[in-house]
C-alpha positions as CSV (number, residue, x, y, z in Angstrom):
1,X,12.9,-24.9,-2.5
2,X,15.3,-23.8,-0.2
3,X,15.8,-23.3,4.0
4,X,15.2,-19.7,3.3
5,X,12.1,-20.0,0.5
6,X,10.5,-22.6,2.8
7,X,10.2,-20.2,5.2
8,X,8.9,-17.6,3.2
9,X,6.5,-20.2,2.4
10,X,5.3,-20.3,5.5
11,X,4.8,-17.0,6.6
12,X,3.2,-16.2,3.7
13,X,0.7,-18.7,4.3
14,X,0.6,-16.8,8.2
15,X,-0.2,-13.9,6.6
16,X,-3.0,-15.0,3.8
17,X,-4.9,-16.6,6.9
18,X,-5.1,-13.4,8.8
19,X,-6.2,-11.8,5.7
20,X,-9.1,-14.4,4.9
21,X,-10.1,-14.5,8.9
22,X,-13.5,-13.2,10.1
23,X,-13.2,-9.6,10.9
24,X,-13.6,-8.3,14.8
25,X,-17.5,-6.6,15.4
26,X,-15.6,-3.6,15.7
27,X,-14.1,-3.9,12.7
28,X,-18.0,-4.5,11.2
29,X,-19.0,-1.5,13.1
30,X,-16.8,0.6,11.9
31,X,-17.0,0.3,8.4
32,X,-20.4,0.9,9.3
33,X,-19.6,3.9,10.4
34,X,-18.2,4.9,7.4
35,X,-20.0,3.9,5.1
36,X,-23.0,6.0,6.8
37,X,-20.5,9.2,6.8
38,X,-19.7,8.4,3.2
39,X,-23.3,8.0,2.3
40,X,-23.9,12.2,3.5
41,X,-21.2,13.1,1.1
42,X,-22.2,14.6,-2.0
43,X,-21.9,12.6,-5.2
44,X,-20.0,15.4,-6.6
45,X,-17.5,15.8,-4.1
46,X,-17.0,11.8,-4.4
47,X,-16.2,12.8,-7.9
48,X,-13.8,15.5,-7.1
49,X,-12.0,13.6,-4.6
50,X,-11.8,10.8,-6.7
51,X,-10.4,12.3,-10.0
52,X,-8.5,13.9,-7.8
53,X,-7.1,10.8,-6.4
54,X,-6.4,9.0,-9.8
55,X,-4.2,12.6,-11.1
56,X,-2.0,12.1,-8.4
57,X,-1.9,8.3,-8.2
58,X,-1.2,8.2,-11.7
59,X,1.6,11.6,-11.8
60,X,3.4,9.4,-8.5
61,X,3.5,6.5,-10.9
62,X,5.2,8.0,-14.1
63,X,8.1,9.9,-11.3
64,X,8.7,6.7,-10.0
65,X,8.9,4.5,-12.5
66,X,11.4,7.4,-13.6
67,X,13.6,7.5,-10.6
68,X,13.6,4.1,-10.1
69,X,16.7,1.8,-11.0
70,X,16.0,-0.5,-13.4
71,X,19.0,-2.8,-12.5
72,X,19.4,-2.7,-9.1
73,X,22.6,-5.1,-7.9
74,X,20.7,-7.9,-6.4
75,X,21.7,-11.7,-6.2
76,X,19.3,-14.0,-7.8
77,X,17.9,-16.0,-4.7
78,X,14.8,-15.1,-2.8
79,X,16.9,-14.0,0.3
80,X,18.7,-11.9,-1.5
81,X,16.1,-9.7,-2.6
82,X,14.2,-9.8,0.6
83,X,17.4,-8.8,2.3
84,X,17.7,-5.4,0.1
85,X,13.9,-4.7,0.5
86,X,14.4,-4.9,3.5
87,X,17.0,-2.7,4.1
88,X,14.6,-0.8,1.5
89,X,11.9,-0.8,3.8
90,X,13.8,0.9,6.9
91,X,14.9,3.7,4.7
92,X,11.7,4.5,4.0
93,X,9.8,3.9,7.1
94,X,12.6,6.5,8.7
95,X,11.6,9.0,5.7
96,X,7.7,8.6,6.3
97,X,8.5,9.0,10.1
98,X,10.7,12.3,9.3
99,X,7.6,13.7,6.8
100,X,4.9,12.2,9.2
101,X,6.8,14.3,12.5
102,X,7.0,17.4,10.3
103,X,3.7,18.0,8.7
104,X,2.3,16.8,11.7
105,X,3.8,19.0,14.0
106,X,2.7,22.1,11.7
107,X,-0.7,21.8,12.8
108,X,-3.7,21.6,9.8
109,X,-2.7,23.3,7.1
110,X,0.9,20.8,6.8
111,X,-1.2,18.2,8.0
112,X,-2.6,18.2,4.6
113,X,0.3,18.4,2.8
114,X,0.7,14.9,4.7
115,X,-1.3,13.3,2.3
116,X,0.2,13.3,-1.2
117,X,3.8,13.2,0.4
118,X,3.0,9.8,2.3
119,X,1.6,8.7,-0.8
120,X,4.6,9.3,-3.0
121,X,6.5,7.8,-0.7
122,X,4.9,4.7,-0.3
123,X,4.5,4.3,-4.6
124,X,8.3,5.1,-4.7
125,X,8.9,2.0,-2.1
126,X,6.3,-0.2,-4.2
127,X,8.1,0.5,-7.5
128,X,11.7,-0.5,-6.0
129,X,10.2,-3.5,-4.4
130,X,8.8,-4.7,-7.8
131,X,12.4,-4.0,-9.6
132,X,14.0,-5.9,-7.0
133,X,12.0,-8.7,-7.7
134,X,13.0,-8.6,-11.4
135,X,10.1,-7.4,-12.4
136,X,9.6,-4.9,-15.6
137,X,7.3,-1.2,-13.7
138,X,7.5,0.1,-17.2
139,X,4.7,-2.5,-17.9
140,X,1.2,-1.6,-17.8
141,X,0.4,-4.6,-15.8
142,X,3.1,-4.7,-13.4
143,X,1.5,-1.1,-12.3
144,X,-2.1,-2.5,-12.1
145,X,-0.3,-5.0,-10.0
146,X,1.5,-2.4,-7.6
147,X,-1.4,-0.4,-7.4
148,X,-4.0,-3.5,-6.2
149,X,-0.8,-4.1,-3.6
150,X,-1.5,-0.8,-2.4
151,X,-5.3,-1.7,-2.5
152,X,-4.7,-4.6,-0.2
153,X,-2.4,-3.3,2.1
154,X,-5.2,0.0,2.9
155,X,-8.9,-1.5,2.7
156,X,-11.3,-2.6,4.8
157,X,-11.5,-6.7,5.4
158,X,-14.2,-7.0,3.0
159,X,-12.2,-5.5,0.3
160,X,-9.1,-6.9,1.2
161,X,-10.2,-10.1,0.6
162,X,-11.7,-9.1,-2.8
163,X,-8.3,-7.9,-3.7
164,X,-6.3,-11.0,-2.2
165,X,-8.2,-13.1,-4.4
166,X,-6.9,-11.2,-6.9
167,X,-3.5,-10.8,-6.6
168,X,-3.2,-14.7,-5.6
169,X,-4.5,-15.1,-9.1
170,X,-3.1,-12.8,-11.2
171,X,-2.1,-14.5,-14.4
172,X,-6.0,-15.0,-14.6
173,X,-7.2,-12.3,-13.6
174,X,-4.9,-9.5,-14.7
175,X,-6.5,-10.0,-19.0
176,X,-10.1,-8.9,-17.7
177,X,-8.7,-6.3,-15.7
178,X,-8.3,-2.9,-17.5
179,X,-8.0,-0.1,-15.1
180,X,-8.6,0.4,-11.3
181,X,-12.0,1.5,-9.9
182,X,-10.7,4.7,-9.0
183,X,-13.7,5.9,-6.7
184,X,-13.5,2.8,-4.7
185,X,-9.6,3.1,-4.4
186,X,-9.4,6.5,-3.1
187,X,-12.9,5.8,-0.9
188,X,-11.1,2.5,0.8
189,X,-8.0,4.3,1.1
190,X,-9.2,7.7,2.9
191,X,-11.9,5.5,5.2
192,X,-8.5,3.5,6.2
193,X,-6.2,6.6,7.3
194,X,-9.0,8.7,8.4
195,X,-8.8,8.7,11.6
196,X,-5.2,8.6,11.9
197,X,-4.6,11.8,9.6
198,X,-7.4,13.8,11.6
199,X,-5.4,13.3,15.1
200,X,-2.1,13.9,13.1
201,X,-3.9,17.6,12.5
202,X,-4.3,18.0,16.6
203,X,-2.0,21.1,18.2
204,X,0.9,19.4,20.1
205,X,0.1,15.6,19.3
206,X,0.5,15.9,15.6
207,X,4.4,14.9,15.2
208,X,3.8,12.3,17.6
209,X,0.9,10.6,15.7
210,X,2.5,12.1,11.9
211,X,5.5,9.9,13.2
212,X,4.3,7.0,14.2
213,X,1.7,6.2,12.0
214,X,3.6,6.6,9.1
215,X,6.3,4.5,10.4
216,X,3.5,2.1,10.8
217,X,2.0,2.3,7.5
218,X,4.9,1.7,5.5
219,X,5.3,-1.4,7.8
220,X,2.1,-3.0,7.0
221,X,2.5,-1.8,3.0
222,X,5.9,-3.3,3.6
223,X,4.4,-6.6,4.6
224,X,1.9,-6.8,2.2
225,X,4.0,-6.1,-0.6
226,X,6.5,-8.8,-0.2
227,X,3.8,-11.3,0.5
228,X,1.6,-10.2,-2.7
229,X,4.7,-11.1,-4.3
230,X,6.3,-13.8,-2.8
231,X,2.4,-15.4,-3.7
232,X,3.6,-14.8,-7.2
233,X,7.5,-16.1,-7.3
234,X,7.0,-19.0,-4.7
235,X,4.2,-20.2,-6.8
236,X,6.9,-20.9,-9.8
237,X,9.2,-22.6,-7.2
238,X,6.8,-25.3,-5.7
């Protein structure tokens, strides 16, 4: 293991504490919170929402897998990758901002136009993360993997550790695993950016909330994903 992997190492181990800490009583209260609101909804609009979740998960994941290079001109080393996702990353952190600014700034009815761009944008970001790595997207279980990346970057502690456990695993776990539970994706997902997307929607603070949450979105999916990996690649090194 080199200067650079050690490192890695270690701040990959930074980041699987904070996940695995005890959540805040806010935190706790807030999911609370949700769960209660959740509770009101009607089963059948669960189901709506979450089929149609899954259509448009699933459509983002065939275009991207399309558009995606399959080759991209990387080194082989571990800094080498992380220096093009990198690079990666602010690209598309300055696109969400861009999209987040714009649909936010159009008030309500753009404002939900905000929700299937962002999520294209962060799927596209995942699948060139995952080809940078030298891994195959074309492969069923490499898109399980990227979508329980997504999972763990946008859930609530509870689930996140749930997922972590997962991914930290994954040779094991990935036979038993067959498809995502698509009702608790899209729930864990919305419950996470609720808040966020309803002040985006607000008459002259919209752009400035689109803009910077998206910006930080794609920074903690950006974190997330090259730890969920590097738990993967670092794991062959030691």
């Amino acid at each position: 293991m080199n200067q650079y992997e050690q490192q890695a190492y270690q701040e990959m181990l930074d980041w699987e504490l904070n996940i695995l800490k005890k959540k805040s009583t806010f935190q706790q209260l807030s999911k609370k919170a949700q769960n209660k609101i959740n509770s009101y909804i009607p089963e059948k609009a669960h189901q709506i929402m979450t089929e149609a979740i899954k259509h448009m998960v699933q459509t983002t994941l065939v275009g991207s897998d399309f558009t995606t290079r399959k080759n991209p001109d990387v080194g082989p080393l571990l800094e080498d990758k992380e220096k093009l996702i990198q690079q990666k990353l602010e690209s598309y952190r300055k696109t969400a901002m861009i999209e987040g600014a714009g649909t936010g700034a159009g008030g309500i009815f753009l404002g939900l136009a905000d929700f299937p761009l962002l999520l294209s944008i962060k799927m596209k970001f995942l699948f060139e993360v995952a080809t940078i790595y030298g891994l195959d997207t074309s492969n069923y279980e490499e898109r399980l993997f990227i979508l329980h990346v997504f999972q763990l970057a946008f859930s609530n502690d509870d689930k996140r550790r749930e997922v972590y456990h997962l991914i930290k695993h994954w040779e094991e776990e990935k036979d038993r695993l067959t498809d995502m539970d698509w009702r608790i994706f899209q729930q864990e997902y919305r419950d996470y950016i609720d808040l966020i997307k309803l002040l985006q929607m607000v008459p002259g603070l919209g752009a400035v909330v689109g803009a910077y949450a998206n910006y930080n979105l794609l920074d903690q999916l950006g974190q997330t994903a090259k730890n969920s990996y590097r738990l993967r690649l670092l794991d062959e090194v030691i």
